[in-house]
MIROZA-246768 format. One record per residue (C-alpha): residue number from 0; residue in three letters; x, y, z. Coordinates in pm, 1 decimal, padded with zeros to 6 digits. Layout:
PT   nr  rest         x         y         z
PT  NUM   ALA         X         Y         Z
...
//
This chain:
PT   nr  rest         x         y         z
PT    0   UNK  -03789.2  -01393.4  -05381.0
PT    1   UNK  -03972.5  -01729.1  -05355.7
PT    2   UNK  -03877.0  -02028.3  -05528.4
PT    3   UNK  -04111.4  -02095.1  -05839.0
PT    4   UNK  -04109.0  -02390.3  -06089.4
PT    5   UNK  -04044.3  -02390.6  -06411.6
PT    6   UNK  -04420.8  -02462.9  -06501.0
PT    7   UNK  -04485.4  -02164.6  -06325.9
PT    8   UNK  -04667.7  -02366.1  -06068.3
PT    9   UNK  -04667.3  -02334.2  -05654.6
PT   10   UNK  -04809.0  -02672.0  -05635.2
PT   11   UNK  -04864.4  -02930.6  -05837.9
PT   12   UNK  -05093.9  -03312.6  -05767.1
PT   13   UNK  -05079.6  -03549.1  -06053.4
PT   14   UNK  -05235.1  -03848.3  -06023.9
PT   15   UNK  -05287.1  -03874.3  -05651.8
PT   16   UNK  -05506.6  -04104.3  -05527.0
PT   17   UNK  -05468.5  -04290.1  -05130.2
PT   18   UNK  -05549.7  -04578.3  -04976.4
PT   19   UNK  -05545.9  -04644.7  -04583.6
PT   20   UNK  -05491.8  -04992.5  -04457.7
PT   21   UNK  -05671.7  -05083.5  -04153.9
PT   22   UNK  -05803.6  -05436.5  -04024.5
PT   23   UNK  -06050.2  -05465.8  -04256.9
PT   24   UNK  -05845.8  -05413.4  -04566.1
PT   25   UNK  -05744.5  -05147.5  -04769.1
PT   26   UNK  -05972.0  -04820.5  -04758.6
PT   27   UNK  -05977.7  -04563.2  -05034.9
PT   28   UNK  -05949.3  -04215.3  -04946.8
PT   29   UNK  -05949.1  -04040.6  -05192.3
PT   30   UNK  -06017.4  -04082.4  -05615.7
PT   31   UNK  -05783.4  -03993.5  -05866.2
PT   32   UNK  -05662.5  -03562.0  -05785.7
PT   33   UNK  -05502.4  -03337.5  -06018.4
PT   34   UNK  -05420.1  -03011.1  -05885.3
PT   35   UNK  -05262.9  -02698.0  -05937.4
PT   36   UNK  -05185.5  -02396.1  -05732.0
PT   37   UNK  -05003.4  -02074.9  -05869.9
PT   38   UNK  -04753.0  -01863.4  -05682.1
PT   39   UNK  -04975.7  -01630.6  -05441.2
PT   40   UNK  -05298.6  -01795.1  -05510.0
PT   41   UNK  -05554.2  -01831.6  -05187.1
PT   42   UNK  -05751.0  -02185.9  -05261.2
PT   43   UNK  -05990.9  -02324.3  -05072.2
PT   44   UNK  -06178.3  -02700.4  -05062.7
PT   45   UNK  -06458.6  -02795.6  -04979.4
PT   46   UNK  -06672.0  -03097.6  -05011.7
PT   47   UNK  -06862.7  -03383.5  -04793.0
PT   48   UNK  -06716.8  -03481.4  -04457.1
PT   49   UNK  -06459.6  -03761.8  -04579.6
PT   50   UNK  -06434.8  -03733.9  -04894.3
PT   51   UNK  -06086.2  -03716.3  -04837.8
PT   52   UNK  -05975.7  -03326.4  -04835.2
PT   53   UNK  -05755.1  -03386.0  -04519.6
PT   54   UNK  -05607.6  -03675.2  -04672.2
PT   55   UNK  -05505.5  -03459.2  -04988.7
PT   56   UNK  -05344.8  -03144.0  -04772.9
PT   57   UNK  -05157.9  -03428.5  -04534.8
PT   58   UNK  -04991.4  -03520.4  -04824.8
PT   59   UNK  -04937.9  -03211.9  -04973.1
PT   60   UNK  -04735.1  -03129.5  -04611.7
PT   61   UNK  -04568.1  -03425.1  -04620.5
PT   62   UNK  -04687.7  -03599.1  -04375.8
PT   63   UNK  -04839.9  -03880.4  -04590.4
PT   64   UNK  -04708.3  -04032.4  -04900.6
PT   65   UNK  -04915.1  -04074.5  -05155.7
PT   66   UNK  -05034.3  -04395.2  -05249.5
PT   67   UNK  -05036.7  -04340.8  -05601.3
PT   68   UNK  -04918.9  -04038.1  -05774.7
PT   69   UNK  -04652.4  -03741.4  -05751.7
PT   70   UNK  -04710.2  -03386.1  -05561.2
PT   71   UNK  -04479.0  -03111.8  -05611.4
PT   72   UNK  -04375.8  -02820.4  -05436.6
PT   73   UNK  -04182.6  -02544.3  -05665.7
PT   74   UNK  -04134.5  -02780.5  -05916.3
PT   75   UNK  -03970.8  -03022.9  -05652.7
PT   76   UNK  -04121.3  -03361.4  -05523.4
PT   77   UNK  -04246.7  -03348.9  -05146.4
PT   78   UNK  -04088.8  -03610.7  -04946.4
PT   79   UNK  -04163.6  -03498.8  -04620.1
PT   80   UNK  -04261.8  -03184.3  -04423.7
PT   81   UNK  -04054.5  -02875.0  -04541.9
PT   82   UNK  -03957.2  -02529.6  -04368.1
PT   83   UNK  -04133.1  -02420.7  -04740.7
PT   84   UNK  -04483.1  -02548.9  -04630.4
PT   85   UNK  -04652.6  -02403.2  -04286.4
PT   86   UNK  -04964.2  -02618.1  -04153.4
PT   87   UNK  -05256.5  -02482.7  -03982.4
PT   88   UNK  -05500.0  -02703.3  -03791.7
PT   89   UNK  -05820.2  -02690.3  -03615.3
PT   90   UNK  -05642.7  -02808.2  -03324.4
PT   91   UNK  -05421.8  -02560.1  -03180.9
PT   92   UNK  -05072.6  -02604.3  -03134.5
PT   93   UNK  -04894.2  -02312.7  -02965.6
PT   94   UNK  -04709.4  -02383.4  -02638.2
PT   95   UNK  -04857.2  -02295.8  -02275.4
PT   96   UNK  -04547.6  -02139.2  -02127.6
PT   97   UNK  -04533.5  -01903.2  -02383.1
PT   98   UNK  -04679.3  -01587.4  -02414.6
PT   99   UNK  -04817.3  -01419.3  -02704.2
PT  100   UNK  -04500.9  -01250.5  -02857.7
PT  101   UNK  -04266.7  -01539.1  -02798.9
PT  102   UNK  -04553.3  -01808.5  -02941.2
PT  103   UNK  -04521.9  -01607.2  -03249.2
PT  104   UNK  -04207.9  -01567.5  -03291.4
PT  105   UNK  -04085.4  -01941.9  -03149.4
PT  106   UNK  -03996.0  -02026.9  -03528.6
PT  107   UNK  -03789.5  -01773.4  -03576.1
PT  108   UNK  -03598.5  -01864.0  -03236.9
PT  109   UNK  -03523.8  -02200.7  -03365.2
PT  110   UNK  -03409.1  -02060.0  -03724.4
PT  111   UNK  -03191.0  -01807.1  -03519.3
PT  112   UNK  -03305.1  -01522.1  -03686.7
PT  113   UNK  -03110.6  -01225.5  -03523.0
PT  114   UNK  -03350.8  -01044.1  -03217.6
PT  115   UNK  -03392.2  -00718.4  -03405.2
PT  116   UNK  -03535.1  -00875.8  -03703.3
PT  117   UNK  -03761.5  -01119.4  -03503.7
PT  118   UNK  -03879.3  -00904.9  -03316.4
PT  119   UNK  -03968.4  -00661.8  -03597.9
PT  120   UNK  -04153.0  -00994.0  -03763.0
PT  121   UNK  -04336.4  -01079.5  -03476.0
PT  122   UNK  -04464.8  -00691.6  -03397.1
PT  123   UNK  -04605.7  -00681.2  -03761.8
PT  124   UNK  -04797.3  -01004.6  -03708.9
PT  125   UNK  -04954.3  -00862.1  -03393.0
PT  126   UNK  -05083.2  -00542.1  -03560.4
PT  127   UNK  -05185.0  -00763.7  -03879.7
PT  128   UNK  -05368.5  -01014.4  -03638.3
PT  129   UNK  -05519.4  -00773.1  -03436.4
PT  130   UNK  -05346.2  -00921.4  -03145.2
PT  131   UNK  -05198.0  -00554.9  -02984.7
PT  132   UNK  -05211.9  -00492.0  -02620.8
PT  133   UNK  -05210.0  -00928.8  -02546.6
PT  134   UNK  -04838.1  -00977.0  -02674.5
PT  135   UNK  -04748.6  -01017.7  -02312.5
PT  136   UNK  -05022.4  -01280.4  -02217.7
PT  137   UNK  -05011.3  -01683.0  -02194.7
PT  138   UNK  -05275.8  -01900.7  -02378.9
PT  139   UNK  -05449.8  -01927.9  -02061.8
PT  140   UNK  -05514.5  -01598.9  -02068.4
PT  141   UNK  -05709.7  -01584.9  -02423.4
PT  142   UNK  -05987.9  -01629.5  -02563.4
PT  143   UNK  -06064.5  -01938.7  -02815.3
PT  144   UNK  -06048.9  -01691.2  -03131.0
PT  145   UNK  -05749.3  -01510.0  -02977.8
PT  146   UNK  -05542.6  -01878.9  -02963.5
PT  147   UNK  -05637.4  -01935.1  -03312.1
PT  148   UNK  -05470.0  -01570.4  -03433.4
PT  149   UNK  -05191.2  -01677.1  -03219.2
PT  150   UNK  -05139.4  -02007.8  -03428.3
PT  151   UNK  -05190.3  -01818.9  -03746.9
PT  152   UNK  -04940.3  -01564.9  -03689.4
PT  153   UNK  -04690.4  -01851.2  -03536.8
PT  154   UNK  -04722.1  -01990.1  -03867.6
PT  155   UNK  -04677.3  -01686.5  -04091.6
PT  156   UNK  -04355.7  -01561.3  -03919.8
PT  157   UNK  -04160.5  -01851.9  -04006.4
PT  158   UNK  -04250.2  -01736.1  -04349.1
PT  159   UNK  -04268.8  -02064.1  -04579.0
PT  160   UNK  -04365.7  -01961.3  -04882.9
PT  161   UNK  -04701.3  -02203.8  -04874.0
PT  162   UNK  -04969.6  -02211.1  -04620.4
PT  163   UNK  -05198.5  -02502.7  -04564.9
PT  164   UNK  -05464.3  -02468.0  -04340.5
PT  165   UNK  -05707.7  -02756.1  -04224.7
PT  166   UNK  -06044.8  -02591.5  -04075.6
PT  167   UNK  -05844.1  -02378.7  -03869.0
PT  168   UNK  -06155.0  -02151.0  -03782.4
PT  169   UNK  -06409.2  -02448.1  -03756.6
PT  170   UNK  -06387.1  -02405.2  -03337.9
PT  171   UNK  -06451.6  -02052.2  -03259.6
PT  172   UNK  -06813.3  -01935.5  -03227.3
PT  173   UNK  -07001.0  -01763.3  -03528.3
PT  174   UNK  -06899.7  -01338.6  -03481.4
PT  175   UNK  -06570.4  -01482.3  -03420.7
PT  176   UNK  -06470.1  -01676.6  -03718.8
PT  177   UNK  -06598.3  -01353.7  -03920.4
PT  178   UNK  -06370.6  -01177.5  -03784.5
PT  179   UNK  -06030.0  -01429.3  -03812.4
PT  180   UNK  -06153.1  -01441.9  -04174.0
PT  181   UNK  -06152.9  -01094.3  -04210.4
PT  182   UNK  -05839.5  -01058.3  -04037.5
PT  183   UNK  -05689.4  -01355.1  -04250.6
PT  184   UNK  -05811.0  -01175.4  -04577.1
PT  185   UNK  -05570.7  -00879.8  -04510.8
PT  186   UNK  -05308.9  -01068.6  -04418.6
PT  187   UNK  -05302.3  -01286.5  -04727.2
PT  188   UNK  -05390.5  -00913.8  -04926.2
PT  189   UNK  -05038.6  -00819.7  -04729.3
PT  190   UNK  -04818.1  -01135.2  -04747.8
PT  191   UNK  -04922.8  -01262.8  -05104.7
PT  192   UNK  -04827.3  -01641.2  -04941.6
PT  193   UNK  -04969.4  -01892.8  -05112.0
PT  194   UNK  -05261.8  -02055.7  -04930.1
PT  195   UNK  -05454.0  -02420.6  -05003.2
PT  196   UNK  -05741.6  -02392.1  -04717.1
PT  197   UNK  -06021.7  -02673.7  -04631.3
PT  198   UNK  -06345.7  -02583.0  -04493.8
PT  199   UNK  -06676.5  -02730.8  -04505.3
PT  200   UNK  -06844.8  -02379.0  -04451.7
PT  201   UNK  -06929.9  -02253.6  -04829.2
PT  202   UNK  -06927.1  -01884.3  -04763.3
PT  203   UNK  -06596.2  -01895.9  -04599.8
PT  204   UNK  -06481.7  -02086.2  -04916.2
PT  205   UNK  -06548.3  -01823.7  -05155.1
PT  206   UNK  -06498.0  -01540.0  -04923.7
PT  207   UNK  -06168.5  -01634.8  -04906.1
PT  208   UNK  -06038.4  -01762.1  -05220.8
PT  209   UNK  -05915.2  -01675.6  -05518.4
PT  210   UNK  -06054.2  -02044.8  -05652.9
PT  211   UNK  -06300.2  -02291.4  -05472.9
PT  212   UNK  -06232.7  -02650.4  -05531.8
PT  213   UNK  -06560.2  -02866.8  -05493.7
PT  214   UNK  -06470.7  -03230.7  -05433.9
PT  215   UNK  -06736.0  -03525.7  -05454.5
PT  216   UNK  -06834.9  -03776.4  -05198.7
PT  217   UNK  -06554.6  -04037.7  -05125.9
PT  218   UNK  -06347.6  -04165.1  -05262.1
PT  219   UNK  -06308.8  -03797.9  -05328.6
PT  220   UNK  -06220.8  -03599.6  -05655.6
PT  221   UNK  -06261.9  -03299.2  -05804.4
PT  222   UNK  -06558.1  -03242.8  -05927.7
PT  223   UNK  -06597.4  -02844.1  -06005.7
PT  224   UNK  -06364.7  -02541.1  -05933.3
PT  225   UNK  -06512.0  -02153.2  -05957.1
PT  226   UNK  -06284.4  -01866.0  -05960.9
PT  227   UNK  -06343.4  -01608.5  -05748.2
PT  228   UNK  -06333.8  -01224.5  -05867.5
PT  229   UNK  -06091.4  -01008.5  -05612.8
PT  230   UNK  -06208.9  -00684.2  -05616.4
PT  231   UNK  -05923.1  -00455.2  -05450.9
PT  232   UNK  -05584.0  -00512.4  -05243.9
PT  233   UNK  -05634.8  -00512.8  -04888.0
PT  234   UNK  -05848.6  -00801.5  -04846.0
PT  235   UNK  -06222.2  -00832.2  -04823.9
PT  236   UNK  -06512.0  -00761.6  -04551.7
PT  237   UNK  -06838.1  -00919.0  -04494.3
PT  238   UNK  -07028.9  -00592.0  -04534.9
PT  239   UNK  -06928.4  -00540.4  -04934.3
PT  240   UNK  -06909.4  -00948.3  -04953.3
PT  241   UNK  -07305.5  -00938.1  -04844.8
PT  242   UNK  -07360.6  -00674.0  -05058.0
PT  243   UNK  -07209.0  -00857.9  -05387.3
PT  244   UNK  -07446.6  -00996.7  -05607.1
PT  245   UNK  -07171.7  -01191.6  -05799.1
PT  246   UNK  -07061.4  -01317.2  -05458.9
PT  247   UNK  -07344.1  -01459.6  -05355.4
PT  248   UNK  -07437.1  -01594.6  -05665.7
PT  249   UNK  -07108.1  -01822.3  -05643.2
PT  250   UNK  -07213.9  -01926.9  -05329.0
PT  251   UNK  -07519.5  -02035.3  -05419.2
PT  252   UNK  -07352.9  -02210.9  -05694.8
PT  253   UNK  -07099.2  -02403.8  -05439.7
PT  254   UNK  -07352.0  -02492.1  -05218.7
PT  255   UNK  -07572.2  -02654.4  -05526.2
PT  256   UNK  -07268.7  -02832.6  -05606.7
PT  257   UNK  -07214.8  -02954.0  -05231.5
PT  258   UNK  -07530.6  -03010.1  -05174.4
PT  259   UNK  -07574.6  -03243.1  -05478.8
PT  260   UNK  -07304.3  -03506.2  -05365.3
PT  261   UNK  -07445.1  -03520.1  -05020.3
PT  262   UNK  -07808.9  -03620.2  -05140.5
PT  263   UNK  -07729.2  -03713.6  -05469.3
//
């Protein structure tokens, strides 16, 4: 059973705020962030092109420490990237002289998990990814959308029990990304992980979440959150999405609130 804090919280930002140095002197990224994720929770960001949301999931993953400020994972202080906290980029990251099957399941090779239990964790991901009939292909061999389910899945089968994902759709064309969303609404429906996801596209925001953080020009904070009714288990589709008035009317009411810090 995953870990959970004593707060109850997944994650927790208090008082985060960063600076960058660079030759011109210090640079704030972001204002002052308070945040809170529960166990299973799908979250998404969005806001103005750097108003710092990268910044804030970096640091989250470890991979920045906070200027100011404490985040917590499970109730414990990050320090550093964790085997607890899986990263998804735009930028792919799965290895050319793989193939499909062993991309996915490359985590599990390093954490030793016994063959028969890999390889049962890797076929689910396939079917859940919609990536059966290419497990024996390279990345040379796929498509732009198919290299993206690839990265997903890699990331899922090491199972940490928090996801953070950083535009990861933002380079596939249009019908693509609808699908990968679709196909990454089931598998969060399945997997109950709990997900923190930045986009800057509005209707992928509240398609996918549970909550939709809006965050202000930078120095970034946040300005507005909007929870998101889930109607259901196994994940949504565009067709009923489309067809939700309450769906679209919190869309409308994201992109007002987007819209207002990048003319206001």
């Amino acid at each position: 059973m995953a870990a959970v804090s004593a707060s109850g919280e997944k994650i927790t930002v208090s008082g985060f705020r960063h600076y960058f140095r660079t030759d011109g002197g210090r640079v704030q990224a972001t204002g002052l962030v308070d945040l809170a994720i529960q166990p299973g929770e799908f979250v998404t960001l969005v806001g103005p092109s750097g108003c710092g949301k990268t910044t804030l999931l970096k640091a989250i993953a470890g991979f920045i420490t906070p200027s100011e400020g404490t985040i917590l994972c499970d109730g414990r202080p990050v320090r550093g990237p964790g085997r607890d906290r899986g990263v998804v980029f735009q930028e792919l990251a799965i290895l050319p002289w793989r193939t499909v099957r062993r991309n996915i399941g490359h985590g599990l090779e390093i954490a030793r998990v016994p063959k028969a239990e890999r390889e049962r964790q890797v076929a689910r991901l396939i079917d859940l990814m919609g990536l059966a009939g290419f497990e024996d292909r390279y990345p040379h061999e796929l498509s732009g959308g198919m290299k993206q389910r690839v990265a997903v899945a890699r990331t899922w089968a090491a199972e940490p029990e928090i996801i953070l994902m950083d535009e990861p759709f933002a380079a596939v064309d249009a019908m693509t990304r609808l699908t990968l969303q679709e196909e990454l609404a089931r598998l969060c429906a399945t997997t109950r992980k709990t997900v923190f996801f930045i986009t800057h596209s509005v209707e992928e925001a509240v398609f996918l979440a549970d909550r939709v953080l809006v965050m202000t020009r930078r120095p970034g904070t946040i300005k507005a959150e909007l929870v998101v009714p889930r109607h259901g288990t196994g994940g949504r589709d565009w067709d009923s999405f489309t067809a939700d008035a309450e769906m679209r009317g919190i869309a409308e009411q994201v992109m007002h609130l987007v819209h207002a810090e990048r003319v206001g």
